[in-house]
MIMAR-243850 format. One record per residue (C-alpha): residue number from 1; residue in three letters; z negated, y negated, x. Coordinates in nm, 3 decimals. Example, Ala and Ser with C-alpha at 12.3 -4.5 7.8 and 13.67 -1.06 7.14 Angstrom:
BEGIN
(zati 1, "ALA", (-0.780, 0.450, 1.230)) (zati 2, "SER", (-0.714, 0.106, 1.367)) 
//
This chain:
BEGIN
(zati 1, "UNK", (1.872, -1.857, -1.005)) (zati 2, "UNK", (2.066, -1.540, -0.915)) (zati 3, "UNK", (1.887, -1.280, -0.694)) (zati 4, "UNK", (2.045, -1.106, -0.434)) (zati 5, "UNK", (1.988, -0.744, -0.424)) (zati 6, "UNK", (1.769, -0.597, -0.193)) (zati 7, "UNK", (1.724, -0.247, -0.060)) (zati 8, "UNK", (1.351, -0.169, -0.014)) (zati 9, "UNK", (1.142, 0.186, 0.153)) (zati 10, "UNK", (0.852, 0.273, -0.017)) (zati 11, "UNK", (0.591, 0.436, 0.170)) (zati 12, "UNK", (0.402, 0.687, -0.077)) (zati 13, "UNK", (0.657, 0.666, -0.337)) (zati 14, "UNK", (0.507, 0.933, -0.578)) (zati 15, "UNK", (0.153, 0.722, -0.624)) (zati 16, "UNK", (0.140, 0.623, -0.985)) (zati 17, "UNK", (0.146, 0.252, -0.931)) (zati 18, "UNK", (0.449, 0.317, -0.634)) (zati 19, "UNK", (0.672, 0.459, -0.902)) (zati 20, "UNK", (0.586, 0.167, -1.174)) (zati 21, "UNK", (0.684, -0.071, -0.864)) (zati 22, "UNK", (1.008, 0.119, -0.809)) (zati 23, "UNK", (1.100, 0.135, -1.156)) (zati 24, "UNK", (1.071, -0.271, -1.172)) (zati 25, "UNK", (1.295, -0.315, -0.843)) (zati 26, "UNK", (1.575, -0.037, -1.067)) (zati 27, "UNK", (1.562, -0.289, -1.318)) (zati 28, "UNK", (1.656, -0.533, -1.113)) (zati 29, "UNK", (1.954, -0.344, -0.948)) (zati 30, "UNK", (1.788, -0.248, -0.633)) (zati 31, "UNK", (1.838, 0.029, -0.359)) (zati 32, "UNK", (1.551, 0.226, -0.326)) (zati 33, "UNK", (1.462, 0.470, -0.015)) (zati 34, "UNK", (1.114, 0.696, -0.085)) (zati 35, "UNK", (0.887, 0.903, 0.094)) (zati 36, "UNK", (0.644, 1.062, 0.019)) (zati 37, "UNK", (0.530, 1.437, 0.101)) (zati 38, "UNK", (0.621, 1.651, -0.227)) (zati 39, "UNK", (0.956, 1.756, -0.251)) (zati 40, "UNK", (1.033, 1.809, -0.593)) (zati 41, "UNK", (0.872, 1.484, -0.680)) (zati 42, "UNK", (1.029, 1.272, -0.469)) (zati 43, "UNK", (1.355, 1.444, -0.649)) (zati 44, "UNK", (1.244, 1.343, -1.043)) (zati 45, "UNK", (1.109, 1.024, -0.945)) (zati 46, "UNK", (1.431, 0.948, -0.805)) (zati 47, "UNK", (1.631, 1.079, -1.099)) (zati 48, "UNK", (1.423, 0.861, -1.322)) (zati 49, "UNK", (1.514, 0.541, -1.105)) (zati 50, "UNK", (1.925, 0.625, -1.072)) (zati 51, "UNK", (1.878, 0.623, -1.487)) (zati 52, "UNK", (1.677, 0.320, -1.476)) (zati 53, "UNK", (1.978, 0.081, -1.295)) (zati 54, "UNK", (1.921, 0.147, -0.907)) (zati 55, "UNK", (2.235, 0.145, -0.752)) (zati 56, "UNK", (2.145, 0.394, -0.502)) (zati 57, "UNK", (1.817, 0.596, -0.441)) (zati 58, "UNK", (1.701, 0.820, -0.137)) (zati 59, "UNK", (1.386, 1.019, -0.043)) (zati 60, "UNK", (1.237, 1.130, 0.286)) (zati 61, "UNK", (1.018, 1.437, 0.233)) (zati 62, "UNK", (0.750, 1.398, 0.545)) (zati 63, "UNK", (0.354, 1.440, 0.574)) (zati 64, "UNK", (0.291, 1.021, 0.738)) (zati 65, "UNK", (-0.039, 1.200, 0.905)) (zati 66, "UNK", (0.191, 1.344, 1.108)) (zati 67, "UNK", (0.204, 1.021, 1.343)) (zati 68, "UNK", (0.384, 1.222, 1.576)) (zati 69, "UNK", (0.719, 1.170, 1.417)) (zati 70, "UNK", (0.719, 0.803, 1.343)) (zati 71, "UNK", (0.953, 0.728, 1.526)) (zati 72, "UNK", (1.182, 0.995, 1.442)) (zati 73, "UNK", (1.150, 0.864, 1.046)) (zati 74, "UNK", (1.193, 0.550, 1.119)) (zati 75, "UNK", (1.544, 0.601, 1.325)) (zati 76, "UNK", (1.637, 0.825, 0.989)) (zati 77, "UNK", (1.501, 0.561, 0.820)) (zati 78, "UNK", (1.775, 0.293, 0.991)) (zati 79, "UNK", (2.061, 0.549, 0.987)) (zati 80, "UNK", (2.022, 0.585, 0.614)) (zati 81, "UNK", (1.996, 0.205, 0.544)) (zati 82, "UNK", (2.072, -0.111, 0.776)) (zati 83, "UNK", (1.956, -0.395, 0.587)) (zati 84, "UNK", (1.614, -0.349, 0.455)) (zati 85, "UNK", (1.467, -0.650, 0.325)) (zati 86, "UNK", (1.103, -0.498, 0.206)) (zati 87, "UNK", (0.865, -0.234, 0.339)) (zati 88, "UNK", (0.595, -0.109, 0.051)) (zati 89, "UNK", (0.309, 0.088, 0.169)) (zati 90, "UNK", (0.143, 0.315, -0.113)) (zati 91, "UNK", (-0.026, 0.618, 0.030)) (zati 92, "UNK", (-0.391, 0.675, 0.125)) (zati 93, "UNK", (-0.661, 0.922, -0.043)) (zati 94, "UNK", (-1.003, 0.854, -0.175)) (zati 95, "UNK", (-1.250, 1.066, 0.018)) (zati 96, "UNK", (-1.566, 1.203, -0.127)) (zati 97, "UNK", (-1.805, 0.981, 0.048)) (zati 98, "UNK", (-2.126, 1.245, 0.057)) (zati 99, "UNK", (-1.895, 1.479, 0.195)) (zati 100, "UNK", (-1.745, 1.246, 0.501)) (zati 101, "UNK", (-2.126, 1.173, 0.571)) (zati 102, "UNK", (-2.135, 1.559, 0.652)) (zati 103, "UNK", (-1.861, 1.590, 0.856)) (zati 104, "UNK", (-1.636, 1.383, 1.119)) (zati 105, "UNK", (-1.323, 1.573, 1.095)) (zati 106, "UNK", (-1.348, 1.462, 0.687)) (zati 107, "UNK", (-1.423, 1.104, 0.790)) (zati 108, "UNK", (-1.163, 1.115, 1.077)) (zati 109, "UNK", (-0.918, 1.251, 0.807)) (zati 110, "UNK", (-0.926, 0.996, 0.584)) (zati 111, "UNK", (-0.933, 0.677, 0.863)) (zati 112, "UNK", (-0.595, 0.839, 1.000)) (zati 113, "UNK", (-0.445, 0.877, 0.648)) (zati 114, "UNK", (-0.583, 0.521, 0.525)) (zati 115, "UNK", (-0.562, 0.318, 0.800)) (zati 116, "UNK", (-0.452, 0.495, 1.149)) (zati 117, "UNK", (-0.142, 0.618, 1.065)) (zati 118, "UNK", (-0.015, 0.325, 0.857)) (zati 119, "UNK", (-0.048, 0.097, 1.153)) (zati 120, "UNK", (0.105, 0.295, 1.307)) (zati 121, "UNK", (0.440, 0.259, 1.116)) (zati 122, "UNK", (0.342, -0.096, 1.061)) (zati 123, "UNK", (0.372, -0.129, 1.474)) (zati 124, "UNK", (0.711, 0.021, 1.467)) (zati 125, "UNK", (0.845, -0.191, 1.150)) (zati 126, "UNK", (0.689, -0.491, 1.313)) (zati 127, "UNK", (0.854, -0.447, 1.640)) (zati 128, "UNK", (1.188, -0.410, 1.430)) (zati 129, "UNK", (1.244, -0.673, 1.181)) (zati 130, "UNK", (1.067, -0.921, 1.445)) (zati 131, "UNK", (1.437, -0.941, 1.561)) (zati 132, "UNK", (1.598, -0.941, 1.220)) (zati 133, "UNK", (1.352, -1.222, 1.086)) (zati 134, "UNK", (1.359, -1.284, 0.696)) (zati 135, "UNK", (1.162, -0.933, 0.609)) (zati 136, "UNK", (0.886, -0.854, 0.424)) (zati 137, "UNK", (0.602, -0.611, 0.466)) (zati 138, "UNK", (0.347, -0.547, 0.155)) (zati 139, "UNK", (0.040, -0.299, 0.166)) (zati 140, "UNK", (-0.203, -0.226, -0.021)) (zati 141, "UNK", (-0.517, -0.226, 0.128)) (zati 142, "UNK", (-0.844, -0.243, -0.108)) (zati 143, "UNK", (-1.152, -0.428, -0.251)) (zati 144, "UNK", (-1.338, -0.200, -0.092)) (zati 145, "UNK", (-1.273, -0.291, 0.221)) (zati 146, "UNK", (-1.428, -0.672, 0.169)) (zati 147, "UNK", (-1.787, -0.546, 0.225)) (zati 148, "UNK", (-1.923, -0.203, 0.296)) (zati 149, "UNK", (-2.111, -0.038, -0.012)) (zati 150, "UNK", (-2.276, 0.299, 0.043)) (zati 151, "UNK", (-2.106, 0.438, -0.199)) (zati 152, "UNK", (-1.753, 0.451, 0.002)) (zati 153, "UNK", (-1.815, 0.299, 0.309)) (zati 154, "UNK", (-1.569, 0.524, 0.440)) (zati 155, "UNK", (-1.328, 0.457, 0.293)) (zati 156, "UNK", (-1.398, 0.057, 0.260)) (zati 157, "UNK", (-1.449, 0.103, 0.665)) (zati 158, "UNK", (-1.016, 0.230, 0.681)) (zati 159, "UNK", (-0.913, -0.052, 0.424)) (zati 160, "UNK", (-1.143, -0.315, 0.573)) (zati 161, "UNK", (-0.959, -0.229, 0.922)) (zati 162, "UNK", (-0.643, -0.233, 0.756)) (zati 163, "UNK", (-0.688, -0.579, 0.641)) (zati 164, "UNK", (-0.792, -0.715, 0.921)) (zati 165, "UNK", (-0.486, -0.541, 1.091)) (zati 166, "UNK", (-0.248, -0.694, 0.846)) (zati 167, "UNK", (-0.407, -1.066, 0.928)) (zati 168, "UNK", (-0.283, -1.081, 1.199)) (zati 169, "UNK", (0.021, -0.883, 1.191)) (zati 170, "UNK", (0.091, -1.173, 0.967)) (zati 171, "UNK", (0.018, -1.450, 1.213)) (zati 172, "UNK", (0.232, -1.297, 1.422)) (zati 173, "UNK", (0.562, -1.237, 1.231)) (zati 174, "UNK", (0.503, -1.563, 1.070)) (zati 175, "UNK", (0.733, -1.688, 1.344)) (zati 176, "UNK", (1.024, -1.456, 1.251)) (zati 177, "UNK", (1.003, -1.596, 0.916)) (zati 178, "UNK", (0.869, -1.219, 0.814)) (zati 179, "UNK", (0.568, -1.217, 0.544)) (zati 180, "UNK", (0.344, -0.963, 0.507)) (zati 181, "UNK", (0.169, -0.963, 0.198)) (zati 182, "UNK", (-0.187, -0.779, 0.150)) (zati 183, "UNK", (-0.242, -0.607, -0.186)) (zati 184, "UNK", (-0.647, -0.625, -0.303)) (zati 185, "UNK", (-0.622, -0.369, -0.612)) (zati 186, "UNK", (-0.964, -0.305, -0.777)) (zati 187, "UNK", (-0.995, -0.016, -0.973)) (zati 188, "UNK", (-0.690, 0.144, -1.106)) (zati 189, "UNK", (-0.655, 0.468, -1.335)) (zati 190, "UNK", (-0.467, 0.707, -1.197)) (zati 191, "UNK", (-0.472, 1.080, -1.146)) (zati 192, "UNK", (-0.639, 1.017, -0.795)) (zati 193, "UNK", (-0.947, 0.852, -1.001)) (zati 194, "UNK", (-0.935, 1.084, -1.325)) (zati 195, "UNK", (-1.254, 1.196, -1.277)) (zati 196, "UNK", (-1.418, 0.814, -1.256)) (zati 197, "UNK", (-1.566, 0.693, -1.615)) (zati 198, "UNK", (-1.361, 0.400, -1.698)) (zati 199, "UNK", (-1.469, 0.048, -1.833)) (zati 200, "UNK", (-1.320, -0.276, -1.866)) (zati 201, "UNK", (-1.287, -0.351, -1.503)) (zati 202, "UNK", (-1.014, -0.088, -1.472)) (zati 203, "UNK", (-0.626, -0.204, -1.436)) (zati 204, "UNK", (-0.322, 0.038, -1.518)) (zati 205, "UNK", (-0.076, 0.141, -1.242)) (zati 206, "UNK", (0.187, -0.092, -1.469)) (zati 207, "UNK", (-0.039, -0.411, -1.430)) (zati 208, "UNK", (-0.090, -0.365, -1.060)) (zati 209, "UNK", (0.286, -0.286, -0.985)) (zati 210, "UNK", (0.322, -0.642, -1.134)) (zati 211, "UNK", (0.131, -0.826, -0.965)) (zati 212, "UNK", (0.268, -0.649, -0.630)) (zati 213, "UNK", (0.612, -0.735, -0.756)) (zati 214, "UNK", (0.542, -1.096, -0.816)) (zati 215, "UNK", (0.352, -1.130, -0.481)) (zati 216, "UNK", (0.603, -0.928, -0.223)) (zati 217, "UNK", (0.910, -1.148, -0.397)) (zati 218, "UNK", (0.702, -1.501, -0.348)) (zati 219, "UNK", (0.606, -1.429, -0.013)) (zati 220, "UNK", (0.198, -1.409, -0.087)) (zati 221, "UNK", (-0.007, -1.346, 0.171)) (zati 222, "UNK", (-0.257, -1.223, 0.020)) (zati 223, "UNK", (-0.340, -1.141, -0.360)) (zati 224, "UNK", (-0.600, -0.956, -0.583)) (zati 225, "UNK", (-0.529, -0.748, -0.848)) (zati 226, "UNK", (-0.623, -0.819, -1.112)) (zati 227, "UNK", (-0.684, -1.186, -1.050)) (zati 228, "UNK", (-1.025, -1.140, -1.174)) (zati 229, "UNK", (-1.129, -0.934, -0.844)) (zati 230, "UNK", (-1.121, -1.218, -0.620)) (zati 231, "UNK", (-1.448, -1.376, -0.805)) (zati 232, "UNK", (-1.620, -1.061, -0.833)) (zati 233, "UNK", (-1.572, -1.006, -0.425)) (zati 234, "UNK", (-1.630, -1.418, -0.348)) (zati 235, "UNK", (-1.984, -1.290, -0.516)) (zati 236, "UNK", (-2.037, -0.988, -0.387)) (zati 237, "UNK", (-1.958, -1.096, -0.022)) (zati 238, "UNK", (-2.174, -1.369, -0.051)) (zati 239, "UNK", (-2.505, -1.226, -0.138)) (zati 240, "UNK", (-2.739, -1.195, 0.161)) (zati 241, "UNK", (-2.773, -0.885, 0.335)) (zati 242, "UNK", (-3.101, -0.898, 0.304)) (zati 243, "UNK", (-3.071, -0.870, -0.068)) (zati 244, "UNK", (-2.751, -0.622, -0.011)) (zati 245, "UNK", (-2.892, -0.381, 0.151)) (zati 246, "UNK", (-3.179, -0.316, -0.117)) (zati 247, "UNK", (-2.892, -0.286, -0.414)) (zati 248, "UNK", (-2.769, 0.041, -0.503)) (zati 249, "UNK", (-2.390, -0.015, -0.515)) 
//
């Protein structure tokens, strides 16, 4: 079967497993819009996908916290591109949990990066392609956000909401024939975790991109990567809170 060529946006383009996603959809002879926040790497990302087999590639330089002007990227968004078939969401940051339990504006920080403002383009995306039908939203959301752990309940708290968000965002463009797929990533190395001892749970940005490939083209609504993860949370959401809450996790 021959695939028709799509043009996709990827929200958070320069994230390590964003640019092994892009790199897949090059291959495949794809038109590629980023955005992401750093100039000059937004530029190289997009010379590496141009060399790669994308017909066409464009970037957005914007901060997304800056809710403000959603609406103004999304209408640049539309004037650059009018048939967008797929809408990738990338971008969040890992907060340092002690430090968000110290102050609010850290905390509120990282639920408007993680979860408030990507709603918030989800909303006006949503509103959009409800009229087009045949359109696909994937995010990626987190493990972390299937049960809160002291560790990074903070940030479990913004991808937890975000899931739930994206539940029913999907009941409701299921009638438009849209899809919205849910990415559950467990651990992934990348420069945001370089700090984080790894061990044989941990997945490559290469392995994830995959999976989020495979997923946004059949339509899932909802995978974990890697497959693995889905056991390890069907356990770890299941033991009693009464035994959670003594476990140092």
């Amino acid at each position: 079967m021959i695939l028709k060529n799509e043009t996709i946006v990827i929200f958070g383009a320069t994230s390590a497993v964003a640019q092994e996603l892009a790199r897949i959809h090059a291959k495949a002879g794809d038109s590629i819009l980023l955005i992401a926040r750093n100039d000059s790497h937004l530029k190289s990302v997009a010379d590496d996908l141009l060399a790669r087999g994308s017909p066409q590639v464009e970037s957005i330089t914007c901060d997304l916290d800056d809710i403000q002007n959603h609406t103004d990227l999304l209408n640049d968004i539309n004037e650059m591109f009018s048939d967008i078939s797929k809408y990738y969401f990338f971008y969040g940051v890992l907060p340092d949990q002690e430090a968000c339990q110290n102050s609010f504006d850290m905390t509120n920080n990282a639920i408007t990066t993680n979860f408030l403002s990507v709603i918030s383009l989800l909303t006006l995306i949503a509103n959009k392609i409800e009229k087009e039908t045949n359109r696909g939203i994937i995010a990626v959301s987190s493990v972390a956000g299937d049960r809160g752990r002291q560790s990074n309940y903070i940030y479990g708290t913004a991808k937890g909401a975000l899931t739930i968000f994206l539940q029913g965002l999907r009941n409701r463009l299921y009638k438009a024939n849209c899809t919205v797929t849910t990415i559950k990533p467990g651990f992934i190395d990348t420069p945001m975790t370089r700090d984080f001892k790894k061990g044989a749970l941990w997945a490559t940005p290469e392995k994830v991109a995959r999976d989020t490939y495979i997923a946004a083209q059949k339509g899932k609504d909802e995978i974990y990567s890697p497959g693995f993860w889905m056991l390890i949370m069907f356990i770890i959401k299941n033991i009693p809170e009464i035994i959670f809450k003594r476990l140092s996790l």
